[in-house]
C-alpha positions in Angstrom: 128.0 5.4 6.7 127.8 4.5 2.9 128.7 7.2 0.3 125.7 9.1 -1.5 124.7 7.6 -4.7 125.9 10.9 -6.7 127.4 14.3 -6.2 127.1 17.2 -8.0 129.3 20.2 -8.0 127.8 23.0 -8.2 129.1 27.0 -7.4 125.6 28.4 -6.1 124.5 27.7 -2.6 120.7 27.1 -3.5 119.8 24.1 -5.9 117.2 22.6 -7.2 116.8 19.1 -7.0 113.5 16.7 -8.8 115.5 13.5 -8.9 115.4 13.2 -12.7 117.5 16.1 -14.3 120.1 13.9 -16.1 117.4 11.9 -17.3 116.3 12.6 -20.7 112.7 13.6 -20.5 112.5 11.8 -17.7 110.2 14.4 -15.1 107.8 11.6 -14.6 110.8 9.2 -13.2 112.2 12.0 -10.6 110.4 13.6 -7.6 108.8 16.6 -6.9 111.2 19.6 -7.0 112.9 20.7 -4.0 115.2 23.6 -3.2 117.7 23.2 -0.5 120.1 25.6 1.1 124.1 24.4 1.0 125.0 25.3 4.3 128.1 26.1 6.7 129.3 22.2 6.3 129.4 22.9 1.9 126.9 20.3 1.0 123.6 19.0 1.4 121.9 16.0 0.3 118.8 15.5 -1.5 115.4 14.2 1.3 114.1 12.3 -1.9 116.7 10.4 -3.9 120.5 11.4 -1.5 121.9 13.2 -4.6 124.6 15.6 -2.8 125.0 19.0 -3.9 128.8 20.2 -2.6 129.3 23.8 -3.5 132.7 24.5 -5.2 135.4 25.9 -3.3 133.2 25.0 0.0 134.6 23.3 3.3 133.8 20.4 2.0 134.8 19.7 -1.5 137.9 17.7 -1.7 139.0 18.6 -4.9 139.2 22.6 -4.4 142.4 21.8 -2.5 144.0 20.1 -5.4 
């Protein structure tokens, strides 16, 4: 299975996600916006564009036990 193409930390369990936040005014280069639910697993991945979302502190982020 290849890696997703980003992660993003994040400490809440919903997100938003429309492809395009870190692009600078860059709406019309995302998707339309999704919310998605981290679940019991600590992440979840994006239907449009694979960005993960990994909740800090969660099962699955690597770095919380660091």
């Amino acid at each position: 299975m290849l890696p997703p193409p980003e992660t993003s930390r994040v400490a809440t369990h919903r997100v938003a996600c429309d492809g395009a936040t870190e692009i600078p005014g860059g709406a019309a280069l995302g998707h339309p916006r999704v919310y998605l639910e981290i679940d019991e697993k600590g992440y979840v991945d994006c239907g449009y564009c694979d960005r993960r979302f990994l909740l800090i502190g969660g099962p699955a982020d690597d770095q919380a036990a660091h």
